[in-house]
N, C-alpha and C positions, 0 to 999 in steps of 0.2 A: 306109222312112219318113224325113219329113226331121227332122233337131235341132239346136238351137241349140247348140253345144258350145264349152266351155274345154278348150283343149287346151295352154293354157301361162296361168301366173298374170298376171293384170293384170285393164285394167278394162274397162269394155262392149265399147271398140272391139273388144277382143279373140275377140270372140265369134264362128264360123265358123258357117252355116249349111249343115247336113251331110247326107248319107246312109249310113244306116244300117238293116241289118236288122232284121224287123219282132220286138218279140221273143213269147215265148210263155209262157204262164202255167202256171206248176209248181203243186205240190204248195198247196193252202189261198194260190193269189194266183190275183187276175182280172185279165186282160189290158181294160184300160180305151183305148178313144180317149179321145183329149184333144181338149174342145172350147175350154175354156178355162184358164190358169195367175194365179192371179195374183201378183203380183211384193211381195217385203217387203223391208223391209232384210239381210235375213240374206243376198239372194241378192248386194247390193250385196259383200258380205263373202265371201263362199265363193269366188269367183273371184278374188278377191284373196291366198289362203291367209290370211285373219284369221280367219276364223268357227272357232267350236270346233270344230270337224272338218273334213277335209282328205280330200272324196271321192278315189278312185284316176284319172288322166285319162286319155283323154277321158270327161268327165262332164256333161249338162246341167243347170242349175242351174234354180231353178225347185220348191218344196216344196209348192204348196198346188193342186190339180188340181181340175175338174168334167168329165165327160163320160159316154161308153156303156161300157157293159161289155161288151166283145166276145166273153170268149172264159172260161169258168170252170174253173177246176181241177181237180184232184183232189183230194176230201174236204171240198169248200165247199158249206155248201149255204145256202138261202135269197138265193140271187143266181142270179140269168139272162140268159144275152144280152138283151141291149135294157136293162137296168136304166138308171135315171139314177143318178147315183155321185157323192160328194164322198171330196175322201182328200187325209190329210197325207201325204208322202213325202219330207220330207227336201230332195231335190234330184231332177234329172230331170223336173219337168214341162215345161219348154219341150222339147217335143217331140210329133209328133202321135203315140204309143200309148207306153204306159207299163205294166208289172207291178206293181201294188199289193199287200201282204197283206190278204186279205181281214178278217181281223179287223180293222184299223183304216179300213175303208170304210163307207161312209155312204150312205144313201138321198135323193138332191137331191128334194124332194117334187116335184110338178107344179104344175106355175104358177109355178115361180121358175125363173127363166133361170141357163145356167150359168157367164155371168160372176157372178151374185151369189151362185151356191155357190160359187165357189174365191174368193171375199172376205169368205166368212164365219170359219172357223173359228178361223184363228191368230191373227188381231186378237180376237177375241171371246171365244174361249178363254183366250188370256192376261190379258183384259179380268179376265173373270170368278173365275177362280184369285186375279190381284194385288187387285181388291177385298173380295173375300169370305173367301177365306185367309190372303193374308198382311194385308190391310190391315183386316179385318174392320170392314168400312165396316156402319153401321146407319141408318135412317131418321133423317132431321131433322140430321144431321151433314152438317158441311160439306167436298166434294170438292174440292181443287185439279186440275184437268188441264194439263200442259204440252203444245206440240205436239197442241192438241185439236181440230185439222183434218185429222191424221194419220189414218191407218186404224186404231192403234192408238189413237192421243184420243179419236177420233170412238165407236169401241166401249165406249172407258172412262166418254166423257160419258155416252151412251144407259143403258149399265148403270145407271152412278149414280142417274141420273135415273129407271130403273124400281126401282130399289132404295130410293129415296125420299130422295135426299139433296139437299140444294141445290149443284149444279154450277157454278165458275166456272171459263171456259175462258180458257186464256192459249195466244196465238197470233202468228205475229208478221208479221200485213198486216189492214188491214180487211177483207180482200176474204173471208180465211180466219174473223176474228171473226163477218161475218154465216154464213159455213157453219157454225159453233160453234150459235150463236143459233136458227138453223132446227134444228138435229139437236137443239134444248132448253135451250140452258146458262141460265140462272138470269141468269146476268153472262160480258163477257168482256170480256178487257185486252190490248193488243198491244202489246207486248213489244220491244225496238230490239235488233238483229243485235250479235252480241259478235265479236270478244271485249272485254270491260268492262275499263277501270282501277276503282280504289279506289271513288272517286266514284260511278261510273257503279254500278258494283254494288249499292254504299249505295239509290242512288234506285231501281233495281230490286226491292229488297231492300221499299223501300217503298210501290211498285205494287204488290208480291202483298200487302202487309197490308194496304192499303187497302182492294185490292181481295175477301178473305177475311173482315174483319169482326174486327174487337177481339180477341173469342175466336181467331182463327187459325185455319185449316185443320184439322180432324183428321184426315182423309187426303188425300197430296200425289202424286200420278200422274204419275211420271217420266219418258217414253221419250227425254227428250233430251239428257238432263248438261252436260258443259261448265261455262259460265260461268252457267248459268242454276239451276244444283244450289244452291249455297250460300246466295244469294240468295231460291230457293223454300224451304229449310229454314228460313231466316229467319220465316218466316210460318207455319210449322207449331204447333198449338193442343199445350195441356197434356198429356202422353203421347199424342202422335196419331201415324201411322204413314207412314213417308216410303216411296215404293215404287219402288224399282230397278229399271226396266225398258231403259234402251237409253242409247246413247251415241252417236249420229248428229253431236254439237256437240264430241266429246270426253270423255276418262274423266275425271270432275272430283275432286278432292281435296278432302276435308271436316274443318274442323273438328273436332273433336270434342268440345271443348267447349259447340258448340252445343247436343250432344245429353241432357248434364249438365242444360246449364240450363231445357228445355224438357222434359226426363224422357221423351224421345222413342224411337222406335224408328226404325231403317235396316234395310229390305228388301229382299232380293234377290229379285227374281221370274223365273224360267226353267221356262217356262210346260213346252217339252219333256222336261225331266227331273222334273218333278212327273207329266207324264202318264206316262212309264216306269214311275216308281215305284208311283206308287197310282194306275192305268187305271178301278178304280170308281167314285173321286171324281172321276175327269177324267170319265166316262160319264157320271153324274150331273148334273157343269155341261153338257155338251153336251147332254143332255137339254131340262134348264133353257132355256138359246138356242135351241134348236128352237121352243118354247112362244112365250118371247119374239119370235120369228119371225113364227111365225103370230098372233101377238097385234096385230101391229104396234110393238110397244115396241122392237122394233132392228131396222135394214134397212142391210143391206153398200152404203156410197156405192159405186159402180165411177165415177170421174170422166173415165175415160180408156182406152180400149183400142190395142192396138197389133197388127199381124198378126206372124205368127213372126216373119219372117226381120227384122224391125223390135224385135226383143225386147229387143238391146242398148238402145237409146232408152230403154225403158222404165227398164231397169237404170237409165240413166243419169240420168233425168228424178226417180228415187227418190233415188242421191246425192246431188245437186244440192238434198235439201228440199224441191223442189216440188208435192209428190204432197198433194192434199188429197184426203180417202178413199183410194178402191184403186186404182190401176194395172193394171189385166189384160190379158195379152196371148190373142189368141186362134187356132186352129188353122186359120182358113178361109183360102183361098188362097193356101196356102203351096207349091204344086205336087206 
């Protein structure tokens, strides 16, 4: 089979397009073709040695997969060749066959193609975790989204907004505010590239309250940090809850003071070690998003596809900012 592999730390260019043996599925895992991967920030980072873990090389990067299940193990059951499949893994899906545990696989229903299962889960799931646990968002409250053309915004908005909150997305082109707008936001505001001096941050600081409403945010939806952190905490409402999720602009340094005078909370949201830890509450929101699925109340953008051996692009096209919705690279014509 062929795969995209790191086989020394760096960034896309780095990426070899390989062969390798096909592998075979052990004990409770299904050996899955991949039809499609699609690509998040984690994988911009893994091949860089940044991300919280540090696969063994040669490794393909690549966490969130849809395809067939080829080949079933021993001691699985309720899976059969031919199934359609969705599955987190970590790293390894760019590549056309992959070993899944079958406990953490998933049934892609029919009728939904399988770039928009491997751009469901990990935006969505993390979506649902940081509004509902850590940021216990409720009806008629108002959501701030950063980066809310991202594949993670774009989940955060949609949740919001079946959740019943009023949604203002913050974005930084108009092109990404109408993509906000269409997926529902309530309001959006675009935001000018940092990094900000003194000043610049001040007048930032006074777009998001303007743009949140007197009362202030009570939940503020983070995936971008940097220069844009301080400034959005600026505008967060009376104990309302700021949510931790990514760092794509830089790890930004906070006041703390801020947090005295607003009676606020600061969240860390790591969507992956809350599903390790309690997998019944993670099942249960997956649940929830399946429903939302079929309801129509959330639908994975894919903006962009790419074929394997083109996968680095993708990478690259995701650090660069660019990626409004999902990114997925897909397995046909790879040789």
């Amino acid at each position: 089979m062929k795969a995209l592999l790191s086989k020394s730390p760096g960034g896309p260019e780095t990426l070899e397009l390989s062969d390798l043996p096909d592998p075979v599925a052990g004990k409770g895992q299904l050996l899955v073709r991949v039809k499609a991967c699609a690509i998040n920030y984690p994988d911009v980072l893994i091949i860089e040695d940044k991300y919280q873990f540090r696969p063994e090389r040669p490794f393909a990067p690549g966490g969130e997969v849809a395809g067939v299940v080829e080949q079933v193990g021993e001691g699985v059951s309720g899976w059969a060749a031919g199934d359609r499949v969705i599955a987190m893994i970590g790293h390894g899906g760019l590549a056309q066959k992959v070993v899944v545990p079958a406990a953490m696989a998933l049934k892609l229903p029919e009728g939904r193609s399988f770039e928009e299962g491997s751009a469901l889960i990990l935006t969505y799931a993390t979506s649902i975790h940081a509004l509902l646990d850590r940021g216990r968002l409720e009806a008629g409250q108002t959501l701030l989204v950063l980066g809310a053309a991202g594949g993670v915004g774009l989940a955060a908005l949609e949740l919001g907004k079946a959740f019943g909150a009023r949604v203002v997305a913050a974005v930084s082109s108009e092109e990404k505010a109408e993509v906000a707008k269409a997926a529902g936001a309530d309001a959006a505001i675009v935001y000018p590239r940092g990094p900000f001096d003194k000043d610049q941050s001040k007048a930032l600081a006074q777009q998001f309250k303007d743009a949140v409403g007197p009362n202030g945010a009570d939940v503020i939806y983070d995936p971008v940090g940097g220069d844009y952190t301080e400034p959005a905490l600026r505008s967060i409402a009376w104990e309302g809850r700021y949510l931790v999720v990514g760092f794509p602009a830089g790890i930004p340094k906070l006041p703390l003071n801020l947090t005295l005078l607003k009676s606020c909370d600061v969240c860390g949201v790591f969507w992956g070690a809350f599903a390790a830890r309690d997998p019944g509450a993670n099942a249960a929101h997956v649940e929830t998003l399946f429903r939302l699925w079929d309801q129509g109340k959330i639908a994975p953008k894919v903006s962009r596809t790419w074929p394997l051996a083109q996968g680095g692009e993708a990478i690259a096209h995701m650090a660069a900012r660019k990626a409004v919705g999902k990114l997925v690279v897909t397995m046909e014509d790879c040789g």
